[in-house]
Each structure stands twice: as C-alpha cells, then as structure tokens.
C-alpha positions in Angstrom: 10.0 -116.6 -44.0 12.0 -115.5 -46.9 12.7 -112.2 -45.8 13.5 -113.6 -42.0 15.7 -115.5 -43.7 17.6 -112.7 -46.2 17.6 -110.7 -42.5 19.8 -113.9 -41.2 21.9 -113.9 -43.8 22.7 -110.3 -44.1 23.5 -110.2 -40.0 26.2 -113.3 -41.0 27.5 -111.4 -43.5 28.1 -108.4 -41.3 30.1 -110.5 -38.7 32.4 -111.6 -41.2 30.9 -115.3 -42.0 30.2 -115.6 -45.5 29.7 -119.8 -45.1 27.2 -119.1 -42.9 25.6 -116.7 -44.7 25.3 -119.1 -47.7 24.0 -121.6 -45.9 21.2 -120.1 -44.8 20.2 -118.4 -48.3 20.4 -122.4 -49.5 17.0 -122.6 -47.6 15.3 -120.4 -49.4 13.9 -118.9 -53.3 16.7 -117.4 -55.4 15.1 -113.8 -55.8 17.2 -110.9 -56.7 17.7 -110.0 -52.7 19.1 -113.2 -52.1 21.2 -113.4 -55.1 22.6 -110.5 -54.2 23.4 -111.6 -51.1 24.5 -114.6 -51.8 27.5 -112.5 -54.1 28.2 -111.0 -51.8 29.5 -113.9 -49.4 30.6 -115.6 -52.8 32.7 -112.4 -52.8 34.2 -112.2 -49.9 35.1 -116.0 -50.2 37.4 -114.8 -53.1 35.1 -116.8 -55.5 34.8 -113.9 -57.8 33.3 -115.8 -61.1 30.7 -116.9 -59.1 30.1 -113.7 -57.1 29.5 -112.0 -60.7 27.2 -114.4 -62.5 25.2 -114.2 -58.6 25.2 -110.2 -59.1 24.7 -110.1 -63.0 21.4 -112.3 -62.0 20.6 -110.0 -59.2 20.5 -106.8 -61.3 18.1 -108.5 -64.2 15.7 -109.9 -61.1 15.7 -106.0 -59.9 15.3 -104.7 -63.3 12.3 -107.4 -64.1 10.3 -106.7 -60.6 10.9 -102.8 -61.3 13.2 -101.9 -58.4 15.1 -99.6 -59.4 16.9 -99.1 -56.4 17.8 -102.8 -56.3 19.2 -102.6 -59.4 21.1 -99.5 -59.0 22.7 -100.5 -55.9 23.6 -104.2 -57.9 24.9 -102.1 -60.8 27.1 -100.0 -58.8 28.6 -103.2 -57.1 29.2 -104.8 -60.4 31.6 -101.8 -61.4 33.6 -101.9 -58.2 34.0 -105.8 -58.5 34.7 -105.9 -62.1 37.3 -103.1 -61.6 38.7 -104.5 -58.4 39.1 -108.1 -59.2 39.8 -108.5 -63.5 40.7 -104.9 -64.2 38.4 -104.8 -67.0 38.1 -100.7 -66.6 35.1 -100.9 -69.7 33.1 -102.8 -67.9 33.8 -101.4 -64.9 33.1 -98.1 -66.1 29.6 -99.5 -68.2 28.3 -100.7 -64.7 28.9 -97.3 -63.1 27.0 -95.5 -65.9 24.5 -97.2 -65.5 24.1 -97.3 -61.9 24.3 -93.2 -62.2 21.5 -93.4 -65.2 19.1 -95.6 -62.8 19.8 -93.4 -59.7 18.6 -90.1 -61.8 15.6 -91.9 -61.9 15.0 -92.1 -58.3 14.9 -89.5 -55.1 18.2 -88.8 -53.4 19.4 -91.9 -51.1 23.1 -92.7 -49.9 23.3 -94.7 -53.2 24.8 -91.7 -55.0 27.2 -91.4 -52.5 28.5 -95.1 -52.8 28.3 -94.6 -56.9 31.0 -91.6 -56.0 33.1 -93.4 -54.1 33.3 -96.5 -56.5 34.1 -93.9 -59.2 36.8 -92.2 -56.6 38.3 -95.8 -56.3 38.9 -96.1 -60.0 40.1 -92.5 -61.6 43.2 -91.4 -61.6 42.7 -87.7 -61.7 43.4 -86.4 -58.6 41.4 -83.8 -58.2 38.3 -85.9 -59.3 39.3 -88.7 -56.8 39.3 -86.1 -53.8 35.8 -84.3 -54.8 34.3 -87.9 -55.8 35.4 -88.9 -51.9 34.2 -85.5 -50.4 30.7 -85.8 -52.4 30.7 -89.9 -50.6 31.5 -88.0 -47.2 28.6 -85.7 -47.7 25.9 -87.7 -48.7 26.6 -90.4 -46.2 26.0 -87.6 -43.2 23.2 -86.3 -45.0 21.6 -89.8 -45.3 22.8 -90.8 -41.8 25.0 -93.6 -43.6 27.8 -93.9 -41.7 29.5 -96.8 -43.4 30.1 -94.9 -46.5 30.8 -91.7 -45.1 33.7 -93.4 -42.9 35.0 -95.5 -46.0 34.9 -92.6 -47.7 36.5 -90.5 -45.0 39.7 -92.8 -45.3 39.8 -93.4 -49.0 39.9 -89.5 -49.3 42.4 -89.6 -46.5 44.9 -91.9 -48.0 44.4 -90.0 -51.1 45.7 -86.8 -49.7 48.5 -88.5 -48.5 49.7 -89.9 -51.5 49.9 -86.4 -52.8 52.0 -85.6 -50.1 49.1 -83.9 -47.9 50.6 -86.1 -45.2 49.3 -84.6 -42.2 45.9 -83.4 -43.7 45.4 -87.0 -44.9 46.6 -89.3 -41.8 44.2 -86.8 -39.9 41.5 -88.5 -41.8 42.7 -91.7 -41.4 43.3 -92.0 -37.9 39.8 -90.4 -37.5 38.1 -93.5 -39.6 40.3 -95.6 -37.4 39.1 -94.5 -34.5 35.5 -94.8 -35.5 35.8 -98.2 -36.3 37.4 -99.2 -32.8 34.5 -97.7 -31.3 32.2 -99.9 -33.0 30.4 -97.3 -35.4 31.3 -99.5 -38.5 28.7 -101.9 -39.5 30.3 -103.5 -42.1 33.3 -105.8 -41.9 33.9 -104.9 -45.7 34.3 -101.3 -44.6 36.3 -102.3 -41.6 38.6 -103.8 -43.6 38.7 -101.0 -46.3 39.9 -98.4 -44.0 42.5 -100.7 -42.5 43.8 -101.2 -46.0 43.8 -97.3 -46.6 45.7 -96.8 -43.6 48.5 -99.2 -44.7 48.6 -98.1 -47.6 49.4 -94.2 -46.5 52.0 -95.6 -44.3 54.0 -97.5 -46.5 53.9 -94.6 -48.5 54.9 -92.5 -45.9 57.5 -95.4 -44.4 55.6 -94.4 -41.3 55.8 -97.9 -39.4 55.2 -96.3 -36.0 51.6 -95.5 -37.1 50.7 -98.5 -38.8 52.4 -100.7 -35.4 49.7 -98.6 -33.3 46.7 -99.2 -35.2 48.0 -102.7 -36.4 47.7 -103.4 -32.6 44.0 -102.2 -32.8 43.0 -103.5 -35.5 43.7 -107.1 -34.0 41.8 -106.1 -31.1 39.1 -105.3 -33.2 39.0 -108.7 -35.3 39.5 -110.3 -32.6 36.0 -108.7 -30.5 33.9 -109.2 -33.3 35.7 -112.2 -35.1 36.7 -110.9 -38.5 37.6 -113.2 -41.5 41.0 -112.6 -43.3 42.1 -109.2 -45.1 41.8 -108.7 -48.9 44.8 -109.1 -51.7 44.9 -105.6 -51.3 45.2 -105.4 -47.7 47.7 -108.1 -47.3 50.0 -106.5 -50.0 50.7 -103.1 -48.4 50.9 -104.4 -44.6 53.4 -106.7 -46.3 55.4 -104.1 -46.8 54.9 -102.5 -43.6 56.1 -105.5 -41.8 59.1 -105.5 -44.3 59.9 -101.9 -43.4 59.5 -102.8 -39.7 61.7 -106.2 -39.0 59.4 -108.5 -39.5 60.1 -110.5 -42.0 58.7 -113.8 -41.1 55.3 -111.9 -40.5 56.4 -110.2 -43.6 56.8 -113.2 -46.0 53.8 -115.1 -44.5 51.5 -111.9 -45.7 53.5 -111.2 -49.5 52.8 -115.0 -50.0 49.5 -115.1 -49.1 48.5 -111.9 -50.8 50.1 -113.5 -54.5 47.7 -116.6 -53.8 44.9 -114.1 -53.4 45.3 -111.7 -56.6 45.8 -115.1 -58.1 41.9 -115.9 -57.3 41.1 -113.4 -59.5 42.8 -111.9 -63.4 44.3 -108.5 -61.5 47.8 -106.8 -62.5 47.7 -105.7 -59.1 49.2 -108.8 -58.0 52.3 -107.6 -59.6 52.6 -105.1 -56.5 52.8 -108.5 -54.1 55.6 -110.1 -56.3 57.7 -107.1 -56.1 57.3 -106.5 -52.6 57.9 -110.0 -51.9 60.9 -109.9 -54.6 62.2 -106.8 -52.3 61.9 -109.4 -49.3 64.1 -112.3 -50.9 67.1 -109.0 -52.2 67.0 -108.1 -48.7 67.7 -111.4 -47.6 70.1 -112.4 -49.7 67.6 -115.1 -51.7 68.9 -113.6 -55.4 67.6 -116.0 -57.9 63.7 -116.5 -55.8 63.5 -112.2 -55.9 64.7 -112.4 -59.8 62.1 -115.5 -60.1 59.7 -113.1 -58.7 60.3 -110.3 -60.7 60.7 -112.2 -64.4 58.3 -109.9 -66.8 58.0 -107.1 -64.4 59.9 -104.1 -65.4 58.3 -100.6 -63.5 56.4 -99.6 -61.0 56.4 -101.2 -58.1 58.7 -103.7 -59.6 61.7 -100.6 -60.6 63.4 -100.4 -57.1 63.8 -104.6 -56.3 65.2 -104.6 -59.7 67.5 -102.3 -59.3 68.5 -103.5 -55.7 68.9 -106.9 -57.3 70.9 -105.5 -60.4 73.6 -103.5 -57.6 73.3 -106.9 -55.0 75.3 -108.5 -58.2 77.5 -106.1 -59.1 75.6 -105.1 -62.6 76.0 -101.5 -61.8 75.5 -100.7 -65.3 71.6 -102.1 -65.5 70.7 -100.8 -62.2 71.9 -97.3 -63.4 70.2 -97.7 -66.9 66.7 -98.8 -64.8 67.1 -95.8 -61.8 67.7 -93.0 -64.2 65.0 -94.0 -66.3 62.6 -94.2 -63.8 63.8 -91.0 -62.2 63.4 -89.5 -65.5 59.7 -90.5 -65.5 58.8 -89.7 -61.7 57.5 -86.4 -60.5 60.4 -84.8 -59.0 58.2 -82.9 -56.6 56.5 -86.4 -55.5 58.1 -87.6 -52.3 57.6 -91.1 -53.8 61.0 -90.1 -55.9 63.2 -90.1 -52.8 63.6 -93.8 -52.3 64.4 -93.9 -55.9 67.0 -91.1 -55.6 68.8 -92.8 -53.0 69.1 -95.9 -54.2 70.2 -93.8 -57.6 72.9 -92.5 -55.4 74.2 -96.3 -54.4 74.1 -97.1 -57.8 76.6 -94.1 -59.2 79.2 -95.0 -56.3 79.5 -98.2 -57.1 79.8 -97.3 -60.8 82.1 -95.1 -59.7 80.4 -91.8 -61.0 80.0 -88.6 -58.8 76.3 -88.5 -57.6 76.3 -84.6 -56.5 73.4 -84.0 -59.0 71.3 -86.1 -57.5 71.8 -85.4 -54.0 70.7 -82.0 -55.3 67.9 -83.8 -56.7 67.1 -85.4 -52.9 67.3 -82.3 -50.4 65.5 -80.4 -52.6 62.7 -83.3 -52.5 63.5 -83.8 -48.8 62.8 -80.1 -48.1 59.2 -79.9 -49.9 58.3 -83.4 -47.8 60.4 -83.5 -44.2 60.1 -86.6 -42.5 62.4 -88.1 -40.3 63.2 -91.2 -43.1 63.3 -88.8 -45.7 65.8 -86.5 -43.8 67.7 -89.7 -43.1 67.9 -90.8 -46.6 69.6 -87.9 -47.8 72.1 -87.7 -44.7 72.9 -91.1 -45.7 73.7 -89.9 -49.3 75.9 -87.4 -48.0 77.6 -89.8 -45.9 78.4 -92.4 -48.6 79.4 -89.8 -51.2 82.2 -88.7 -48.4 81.0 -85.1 -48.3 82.2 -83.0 -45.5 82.7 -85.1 -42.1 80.9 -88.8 -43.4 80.7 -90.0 -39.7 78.6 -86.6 -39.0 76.0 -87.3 -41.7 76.3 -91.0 -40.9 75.2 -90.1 -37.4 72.5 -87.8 -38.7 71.3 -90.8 -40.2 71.2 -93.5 -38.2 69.0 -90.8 -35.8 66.8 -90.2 -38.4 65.9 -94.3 -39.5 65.8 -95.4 -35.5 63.5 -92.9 -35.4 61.3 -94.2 -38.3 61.5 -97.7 -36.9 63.3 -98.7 -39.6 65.5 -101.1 -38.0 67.4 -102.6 -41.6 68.5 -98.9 -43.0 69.6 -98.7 -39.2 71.8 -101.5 -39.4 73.2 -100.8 -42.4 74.1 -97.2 -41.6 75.9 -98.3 -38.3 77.9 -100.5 -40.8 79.1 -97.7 -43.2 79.9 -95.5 -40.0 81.9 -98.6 -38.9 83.7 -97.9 -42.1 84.1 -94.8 -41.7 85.0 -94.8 -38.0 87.8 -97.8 -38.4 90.5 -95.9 -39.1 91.0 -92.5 -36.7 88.4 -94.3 -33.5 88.6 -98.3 -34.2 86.8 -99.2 -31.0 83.8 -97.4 -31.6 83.7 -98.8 -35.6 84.3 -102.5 -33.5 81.1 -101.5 -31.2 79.1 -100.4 -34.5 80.1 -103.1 -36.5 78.7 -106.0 -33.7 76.0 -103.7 -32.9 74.8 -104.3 -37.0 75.7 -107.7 -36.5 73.9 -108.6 -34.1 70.7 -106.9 -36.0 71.1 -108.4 -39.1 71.6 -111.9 -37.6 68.2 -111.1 -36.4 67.0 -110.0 -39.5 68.5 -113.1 -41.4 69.9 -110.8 -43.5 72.4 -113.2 -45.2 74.4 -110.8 -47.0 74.5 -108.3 -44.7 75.7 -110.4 -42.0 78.4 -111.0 -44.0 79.6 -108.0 -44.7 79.4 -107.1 -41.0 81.5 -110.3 -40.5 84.1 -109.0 -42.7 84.4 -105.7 -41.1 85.2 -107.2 -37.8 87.4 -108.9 -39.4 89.4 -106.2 -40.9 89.4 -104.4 -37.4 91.4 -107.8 -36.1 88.2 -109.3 -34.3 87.3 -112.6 -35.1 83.6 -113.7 -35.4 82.8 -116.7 -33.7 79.9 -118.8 -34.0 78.6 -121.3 -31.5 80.2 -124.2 -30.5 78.2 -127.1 -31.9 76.5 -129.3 -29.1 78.0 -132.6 -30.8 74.2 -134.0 -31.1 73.6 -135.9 -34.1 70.4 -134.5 -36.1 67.2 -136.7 -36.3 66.3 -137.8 -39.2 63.4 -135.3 -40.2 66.0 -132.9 -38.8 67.9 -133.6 -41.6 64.2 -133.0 -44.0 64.3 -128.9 -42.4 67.9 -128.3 -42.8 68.0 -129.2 -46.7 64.7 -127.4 -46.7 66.3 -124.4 -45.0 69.2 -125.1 -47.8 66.5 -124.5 -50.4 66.0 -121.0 -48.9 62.3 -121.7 -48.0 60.4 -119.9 -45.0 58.6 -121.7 -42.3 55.4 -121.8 -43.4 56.8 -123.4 -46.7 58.6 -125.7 -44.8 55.4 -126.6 -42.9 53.1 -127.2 -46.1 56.2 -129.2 -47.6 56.6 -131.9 -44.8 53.0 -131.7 -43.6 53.8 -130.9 -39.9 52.5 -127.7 -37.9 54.4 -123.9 -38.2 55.4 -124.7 -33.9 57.1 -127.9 -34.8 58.6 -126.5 -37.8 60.5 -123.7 -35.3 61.4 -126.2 -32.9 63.5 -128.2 -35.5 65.4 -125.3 -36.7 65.9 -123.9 -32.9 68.1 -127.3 -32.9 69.3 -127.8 -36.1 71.2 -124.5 -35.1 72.4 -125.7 -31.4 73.5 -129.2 -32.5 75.1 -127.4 -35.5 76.6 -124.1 -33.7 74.8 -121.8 -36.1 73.6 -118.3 -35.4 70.8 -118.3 -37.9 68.7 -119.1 -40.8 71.4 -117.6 -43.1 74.3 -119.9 -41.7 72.5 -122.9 -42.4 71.6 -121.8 -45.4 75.4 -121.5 -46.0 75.8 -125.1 -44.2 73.7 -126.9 -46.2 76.0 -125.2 -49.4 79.6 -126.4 -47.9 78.1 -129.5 -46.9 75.3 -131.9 -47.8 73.5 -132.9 -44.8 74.0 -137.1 -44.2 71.0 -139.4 -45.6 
C-alpha cells in the first residue's frame, strides 16, 4: 500500500503537480522514501525551509535503515538545494562530501554522475565545471539515465558558451532541446533545467532569434504535458530575453515575478532580477523605480543599469568612474566586455572625451567573438564618435541589430542616422526619424520617444497626437490613469484595483482614445501636466 502509494506520488511529481503529490503522501507512514518525496514537492512549491527539514529527515531515516544509496542520493540533493536556494556554499559543499564518501561505499550507479553535476553547478573553475559535466554525460549513458545525461548535456553546453565556445556550446543546447520536445525527458525538473540553460546562453549571446524558436517549443511542450511555472532562475534570464526582444510587458511580468521568487528563499541571485528589471524601468524612462531597484547593488549584473541610469541623467562623470572600473576588472578577451565597452563609449562622448582607445578596445573584442550584435555594436561606436562617413557605419549598424532582433538598439540607431542624415538628405533623416518613432511608441519608450519627437521637430515636422474623442472618463477610468501616472505596469494595476489583466487593457485602450494619446508614456506625461478630475 505504502509503496503503491510513494509510486503515485512520484508519477505526480513527474507531471509537474507537487499538490497532488502531497496529498497523496498525507495518506501514508512518513519513512525516509516519502519524506523525500514529500521535499521534493515542498521544493518545487518554493517552500524551501520545509523542503530541507523534509530532506534533512530523509537522509537520517536512510542512514538508520542502512541504505546507503538512499542516503547518498538525499545527501547529494541537500547540497544542490542548500547552494541553490540560501547560498550557504559550506554546507553546500559538506553535503556533497558526503554524498561522494557514501557513494565510495557502494557499486557504480548514475548517482555519481548526478554528484558531478551538482558539483559542476557550483564551481567556478572552468575547466572543472566542463569535466564535472562531461563525467555527468558519461555516466548517465553508461547507466542508461537519460535525465542526467541530458541535464548534463545542456549545463555543459551553456558552459561552453559563456566562454565564448558559442557554436560548440549552443550545439549542445539545441541537442538537449530537442530531446526534451521529443519526450525523452522524464523529469519536469530537468525539463525546466535545460530551458533555463538555453536562456541563459542566449542572453549571453543576445541571440533572441534562438531563444524566440525554442521559447515557442517550450510552450508547446508545457502545454502537452501541463508543466507548472519556471524557477527564479529561469524567469530571470528569459526576462532579459524578452527585454532584448520588445517585449516588455512580457518582460516586466517575468523580472517581477522572478524578484518574488528569489525572495522565497535567502539567494544573492535575486540581485540579477533587480538589475535586469532596473535595466527595464532606464529603458523606459521610469528613473527613480530603476534607481529604487538598484539601491545597494554596485557590480555585476547591476554595473551596466547603473551606468545607463548615471548617463540617462546627465552624471557623466559617475557613469565614467563605474564603466572604467568595471572595464578594468573584465576579461578583455571575454565577449561579455563588449556591451560594457559600448556603453563606455556613450559615456566618453557625452563627457566630451575622445573614446578611440576603446573602440580599439571593441573591434579587437569584436574580432575574437563575431556576431551580428557584436559587429553592430562597434559600427555603432564608430558612427557616434563621427569617424569616417557616420551615416556608413550607422547603416552598418542598424543591419547588424535588425538582424539580431534587437528591435530598441534598432530604433535608436535609425535616430542617430536621422542626425546624421538631417543636414545634406533631410527627407530620408524625416523617414528615419518617424520610422524610430513609431518603434519606440511601441516600445513605450518614454524618453526615447521624445527625443524622436524633437528631431522631427528640428527637421520642421510637427508631431501630432490624436485628436481626443471628447468622451468624458468613467470613474474607475480615472483609478487606471493616475495609476498609469504612478508609472505602474498592468499587472500592477490589476492586483491594485482588484480587477482582471483584460479589463485592465481595455481601460487604458480608452483612456488613450478619449484623451488623444499615443501611449502609455503620454499618459504618463498627462497625468504630470494635469491631475486627472475626482
């Protein structure tokens, strides 16, 4: 009955429904099996105290009926949670040893392999990391465990690719993809885990066209076999994706929801969520929430929203002081510097220094890694610094971020070659200049769609914004607007008045027809100039 039972609860677990699972283990004895079951689902239902004191009671039931597999295996998971959810790398590391010590114990199994991978996960030697993944791989097709040799497969993939192995890595990748759309995943754990690898590697790589593909999959696959939602982790670097990719409503949804999930648990990761998010609110012209974001976070992932923050407000002097410092500690070889170059560059024009050096500094970065973005980025430099013919590089440019999908950069390099085109052809800067209008309005890209505004406007074209439909707004019309004022998304919106995401849009699509705005960012701006009537 017990073990019927355990069976049942292990098959929920599988399909992604911890409740489920639980409930069913409520019906029978608490022995080690189904304690360590029972973490698991507490787990995955980002109750992490519980999930440990469940495992922690699991390992001493192994080690007191003499299972020293059990144990092993509950030892080995006690590393990968403590390091994954409090960051306590002792313990972590204690758990691990001890899983190894119990395993030389016992004949070979695919527990050794999983023991290397947790250990891949949490080093950050390099070359350790790769052979601990290839060692996973290996036993997990000797074994006949294909769950961890397909984790592994993408953990090692990812790996490569963040030391700029793309191609060698995203091979890996798109292979442990692929296995999981045809069903040769058994876990949704390890579903998820090589989703999250593959995100990661392309926000690395800013390569949005790969993630949108397998992004499309990977919903096809939650959706056949009805998949709970993504890890902290998971939601963090598919955040930035959607960032990088346009989506910023999808974009801000995910960042929020992966802060409230790192905040489940004691993790400095969560500090990669803020930032990204913080990136998010610079981009779209929300200064004080990104700075709100970002108070006590000063490198990392946290260096470039910073900086962008620092130049959005005209303290050119802090950016600089924060870029070349963090330049200073990257590896200039890394192709992880390149962003940080560029926006190095930004910074020394608008302090008005010569940024030649580190233009250097970017082909020379740009050659070791080519990419389309990276090629961009540099042509872009060029451009701005004025070198040889600016509307050539400009050009170069705006080929090279259309065809990374990268549809903000885009905009914003059809806007300097406005600039540069308004003099000597002022009807093709006109035609650039609406054309990065038009994409930023989309964006809701406050700033930027003023700026684009402005240009026009110096080329002797007014801007014109709908005519208002001289409709009166309904009282909880009024409730959005002041909202919208407040700079809050949507889904805020929604949780603040208590009404559903659908009715939410449908109240701004009209607060912007009986108001003649364009946008998100004009009523914003509205709500400013004037308070809305009580």
């Amino acid at each position: 009955m017990t073990a019927d039972l355990i069976a049942q609860a292990r098959a929920a677990l599988r399909r992604g429904d911890p409740q489920a699972a639980r409930a069913v283990l409520m019906r029978t004895d608490p022995g080690p099996e189904a304690l360590e079951v029972l973490a698991s689902a507490s787990f995955v239902l980002f109750e992490y105290e519980r999930s440990l004191r469940e495992m922690e009671s699991a390992y001493a039931g192994y080690r007191t009926a003499g299972d020293g597999a059990g144990a092993a295996r509950v030892a080995r998971m006690l590393g990968g949670m403590h390091g994954s959810t409090s960051g306590d790398w002792a313990v972590a590391g204690g758990w691990i040893a001890r899983a190894k010590t119990l395993l030389s114990e016992l004949p070979d199994s695919s527990e050794r392999g999983w023991v290397a991978l947790t250990e891949g996960m949490f080093t950050d030697d390099r070359a350790r990391k790769n052979a601990d993944f290839q060692l996973a791989i290996e036993v997990g097709r000797r074994t006949h465990d294909a769950d961890l040799a397909l984790a592994a497969l993408a953990y090692l993939g990812a790996s490569l690719v963040h030391d700029d192995r793309v191609e060698e890595g995203m091979v890996l990748l798109d292979e442990a993809c692929a296995a999981v759309a045809g069903d040769e995943v058994d876990s949704f754990i390890v579903v998820e885990e090589i989703f999250c690898q593959l995100f990661a590697a392309c926000e690395h790589t800013r390569d949005v066209r790969r993630a949108e593909q397998w992004m499309r999959i990977g919903r096809q696959v939650a959706e056949r076999r009805r998949l709970p939602a993504v890890s902290a982790y998971c939601h963090t670097h598919y955040g930035g994706i959607l960032t990088a990719a346009g989506r910023w409503s999808e974009a801000d949804a995910t960042l929020t929801e992966a802060i409230r999930l790192w905040a489940l648990g004691r993790r400095t990761l969560k500090a990669g969520a803020l930032a990204r998010l913080a990136d998010l609110r610079v981009k779209q012209g929300r200064y004080d929430e990104a700075a709100a974001l970002l108070e006590g976070l000063t490198d990392g992932d946290a260096t470039r929203p910073l900086a962008a923050l620092h130049l959005a407000r005209g303290e050119y002097a802090i950016a600089l002081d924060l870029l070349e410092h963090a330049v200073r500690r990257a590896d200039p070889r890394s192709s992880s510097c390149l962003p940080l170059l560029g926006l190095l560059v930004d910074a020394q024009l608008a302090a008005g220094r010569d940024p030649g050096a580190t233009i250097e500094a970017m082909t020379a970065c740009a050659q070791a890694h080519p990419s389309p973005s990276a090629n961009a980025l540099v042509a872009l430099a060029h451009g701005r610094a004025g070198h040889g013919d600016p509307k050539a590089w400009l050009r170069d440019a705006l080929d090279g971020f259309n065809q990374s999908h990268l549809p903000l950069e885009a905009s914003l390099c059809r806007l300097d070659l406005a600039r540069a085109c308004s003099r000597d052809n002022p009807e093709v800067a006109v035609a650039e200049a609406r054309s990065a209008l038009l994409s930023f309005e989309m964006l809701e890209a406050a700033r930027h769609v003023d700026a684009a505004a402005a240009v026009l406007r110096e080329l002797g074209h007014r801007v014109m914004p709908p005519k208002p439909s001289g409709q009166s707004l309904t009282r909880r019309e009024e409730d959005v607007l002041r909202l919208l004022g407040e700079g809050l998304s949507n889904p805020e919106i929604s949780d603040r008045l208590f009404i559903s995401r659908k009715t939410v849009e449908h109240h701004v699509g009209n607060i912007l027809v009986k108001l003649g705005l364009r946008n998100r960012a004009e009523a914003a701006a509205y709500v400013v100039r004037r308070e809305p009537a009580r």
